[in-house]
C-alpha positions as CSV (number, residue, x, y, z in Angstrom):
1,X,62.3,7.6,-4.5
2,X,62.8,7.7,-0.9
3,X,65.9,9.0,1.4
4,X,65.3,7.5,5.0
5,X,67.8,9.1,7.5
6,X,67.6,7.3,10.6
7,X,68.4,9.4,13.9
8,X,69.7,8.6,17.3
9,X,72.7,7.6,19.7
10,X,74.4,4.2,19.2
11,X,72.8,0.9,20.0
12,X,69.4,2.3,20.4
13,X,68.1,0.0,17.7
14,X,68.8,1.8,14.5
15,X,70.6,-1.0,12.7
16,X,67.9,-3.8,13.9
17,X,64.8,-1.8,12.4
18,X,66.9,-1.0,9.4
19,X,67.1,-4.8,9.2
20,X,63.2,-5.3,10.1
21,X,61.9,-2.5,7.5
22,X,63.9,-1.9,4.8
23,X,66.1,-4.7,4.7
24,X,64.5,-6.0,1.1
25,X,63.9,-2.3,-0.7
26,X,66.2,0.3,0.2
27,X,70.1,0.2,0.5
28,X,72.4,0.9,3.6
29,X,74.8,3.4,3.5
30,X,76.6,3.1,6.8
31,X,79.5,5.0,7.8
32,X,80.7,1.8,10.2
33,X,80.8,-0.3,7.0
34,X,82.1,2.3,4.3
35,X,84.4,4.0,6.5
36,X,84.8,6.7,5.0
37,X,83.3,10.4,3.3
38,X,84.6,9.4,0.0
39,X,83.0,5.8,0.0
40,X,79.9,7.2,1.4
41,X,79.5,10.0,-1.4
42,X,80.0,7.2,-4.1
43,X,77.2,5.1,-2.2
44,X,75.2,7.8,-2.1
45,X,75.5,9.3,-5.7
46,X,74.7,5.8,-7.2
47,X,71.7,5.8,-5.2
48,X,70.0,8.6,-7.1
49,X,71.3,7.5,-10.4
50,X,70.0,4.4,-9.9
51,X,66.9,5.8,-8.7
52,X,67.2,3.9,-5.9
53,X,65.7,4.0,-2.3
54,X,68.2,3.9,0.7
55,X,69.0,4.5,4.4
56,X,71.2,6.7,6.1
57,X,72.0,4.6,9.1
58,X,74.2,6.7,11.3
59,X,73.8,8.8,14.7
60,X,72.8,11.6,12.6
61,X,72.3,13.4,15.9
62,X,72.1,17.5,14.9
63,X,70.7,19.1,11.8
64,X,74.3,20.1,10.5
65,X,74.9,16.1,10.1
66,X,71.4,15.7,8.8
67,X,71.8,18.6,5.9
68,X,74.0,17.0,3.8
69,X,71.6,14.2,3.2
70,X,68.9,16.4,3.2
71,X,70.1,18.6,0.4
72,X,71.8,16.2,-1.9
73,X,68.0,14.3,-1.8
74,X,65.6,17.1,-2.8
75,X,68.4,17.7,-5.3
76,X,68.0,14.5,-6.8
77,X,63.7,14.9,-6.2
78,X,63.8,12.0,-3.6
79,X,61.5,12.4,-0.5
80,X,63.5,12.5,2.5
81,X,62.0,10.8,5.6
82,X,63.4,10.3,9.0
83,X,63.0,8.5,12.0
84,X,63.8,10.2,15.6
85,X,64.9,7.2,18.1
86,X,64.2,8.5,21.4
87,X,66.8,8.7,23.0
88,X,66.9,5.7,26.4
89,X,70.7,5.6,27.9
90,X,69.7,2.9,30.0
91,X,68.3,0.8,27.4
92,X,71.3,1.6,25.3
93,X,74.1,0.7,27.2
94,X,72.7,-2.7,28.2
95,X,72.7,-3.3,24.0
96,X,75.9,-2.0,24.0
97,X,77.2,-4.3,26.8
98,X,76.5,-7.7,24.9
99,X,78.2,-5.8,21.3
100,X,81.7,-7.4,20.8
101,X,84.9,-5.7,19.0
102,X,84.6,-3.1,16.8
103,X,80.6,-2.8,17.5
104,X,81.2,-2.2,21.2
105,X,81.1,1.4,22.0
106,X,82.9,3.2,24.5
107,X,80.5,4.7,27.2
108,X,81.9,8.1,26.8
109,X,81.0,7.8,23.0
110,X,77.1,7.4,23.4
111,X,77.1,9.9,26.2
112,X,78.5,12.0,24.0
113,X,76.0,11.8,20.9
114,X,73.7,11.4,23.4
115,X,75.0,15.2,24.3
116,X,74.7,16.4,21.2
117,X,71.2,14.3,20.2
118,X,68.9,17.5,18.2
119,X,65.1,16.1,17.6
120,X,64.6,16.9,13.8
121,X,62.3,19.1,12.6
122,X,60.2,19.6,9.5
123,X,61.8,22.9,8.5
124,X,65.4,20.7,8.1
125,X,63.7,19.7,4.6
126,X,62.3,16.4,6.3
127,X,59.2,15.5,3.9
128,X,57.9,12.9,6.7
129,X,59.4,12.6,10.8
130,X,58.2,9.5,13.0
131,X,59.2,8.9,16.1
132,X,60.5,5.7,17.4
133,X,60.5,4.0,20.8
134,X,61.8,0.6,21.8
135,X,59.0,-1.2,24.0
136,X,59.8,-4.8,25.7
137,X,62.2,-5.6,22.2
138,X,59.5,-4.0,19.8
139,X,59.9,-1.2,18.0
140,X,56.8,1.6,18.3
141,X,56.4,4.1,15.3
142,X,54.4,7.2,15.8
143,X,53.6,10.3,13.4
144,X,56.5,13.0,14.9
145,X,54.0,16.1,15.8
146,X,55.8,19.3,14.9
């Protein structure tokens, strides 16, 4: 079974590949839609009683935010893959300028993930790392070289 945590600052594309690569095999688990710890644990625990593959789909920008999953996944013998979104500000904010409502986010908001943005590392407990960069609206997936 497979725990994909997906890692980068808001409206770099996280949610779209989500939707173009796992949208048919794995579940969501999205702090945005759940709202909250408590929802997100339940989420999560029926996932590896169910056996079931799923994504992490939040900013998950340092290795502290990134444990939790980690742990609670070679706990339950799931592999635990992530995908690095590097990081474009630019690009970012013009996504973020055509979001509406609650999916807007402030500027100061994705500066400051942006701020706090940790690549991941192998020795976090990741079993697999890719890289991902956003090229003319296509998404580019390379191995992540330690």
């Amino acid at each position: 079974m497979e725990c994909v945590i997906l890692i980068g600052i808001q409206a770099s594309g996280k949610s779209t590949f989500f939707k173009e690569r796992f949208f048919g095999s794995h579940m969501r688990i999205n702090m945005d839609m759940l709202r909250t710890r408590h929802r997100e644990t339940i989420y999560l625990m029926a996932s590896f009683e169910a056996k079931q593959p799923f994504v992490v789909d939040n900013t998950n920008p340092t290795a502290e935010a990134r444990s939790r999953y980690i742990t609670l996944a070679k706990e339950h013998k799931f592999q635990v893959v992530g995908y690095y979104f590097e990081p474009d500000f630019a690009e970012s904010m013009k996504r973020n300028a055509v979001r509406t409502g609650k999916e807007h986010v402030p500027e100061i908001g994705i500066r400051s993930v942006m701020k706090q943005l940790q690549e991941p590392e192998y020795s976090e407990g990741f079993d697999v790392l890719y890289r991902v960069t956003s090229v003319k609206g296509t998404f580019q997936v390379t191995a992540f070289q330690p």
